[in-house]
N, C-alpha and C positions, 0 to 999 in steps of 0.2 A: 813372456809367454802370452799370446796369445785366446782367443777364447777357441778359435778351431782347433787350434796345437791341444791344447787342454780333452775335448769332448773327444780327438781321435785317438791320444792317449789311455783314455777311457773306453773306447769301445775296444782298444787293442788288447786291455787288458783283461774287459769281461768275457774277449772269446778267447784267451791262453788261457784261465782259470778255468773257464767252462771245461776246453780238451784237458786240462790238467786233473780238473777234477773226473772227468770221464775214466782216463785213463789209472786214477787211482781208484778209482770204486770196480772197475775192474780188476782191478790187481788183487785189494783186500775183498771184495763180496764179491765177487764173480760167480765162484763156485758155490758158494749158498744160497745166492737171491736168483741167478741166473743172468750170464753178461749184459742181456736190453737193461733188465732192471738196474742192478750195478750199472752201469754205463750213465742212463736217465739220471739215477738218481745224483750221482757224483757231477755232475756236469749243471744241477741245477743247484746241490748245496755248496761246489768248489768256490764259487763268486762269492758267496755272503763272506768267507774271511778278507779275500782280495781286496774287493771293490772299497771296503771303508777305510784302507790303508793307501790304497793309490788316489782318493779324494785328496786323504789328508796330505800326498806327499806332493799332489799339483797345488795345494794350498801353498805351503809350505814352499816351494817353488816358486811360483806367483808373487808370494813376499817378499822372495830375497831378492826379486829382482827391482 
């Protein structure tokens, strides 16, 4: 793999967790925070679990080749 394969791996991943986390902070707080808010906010804490697992799993990759 790559170092470009690697970085677009990554940015695919920060924006499906982004809409992933959107779309769950709408589902659960929608109706109490208000959908902009739920929306913003899930879309900005959905990445923080993502991203340190898909580092680790290009690492991890990267080795076994």
């Amino acid at each position: 793999m790559d170092l470009l394969t690697a970085i677009e791996l990554l940015i695919l991943s920060a924006v499906l967790a982004a809409a992933g986390g959107a779309v769950t902070g709408l589902k659960i707080g929608g109706e109490f925070l208000g959908k902009e808010l739920a929306a913003m906010m899930g879309a900005f804490f959905g990445p923080s679990s993502v991203l340190p697992a898909v580092v680790l799993g290009i690492i991890v990759l990267a080795w076994l080749k």
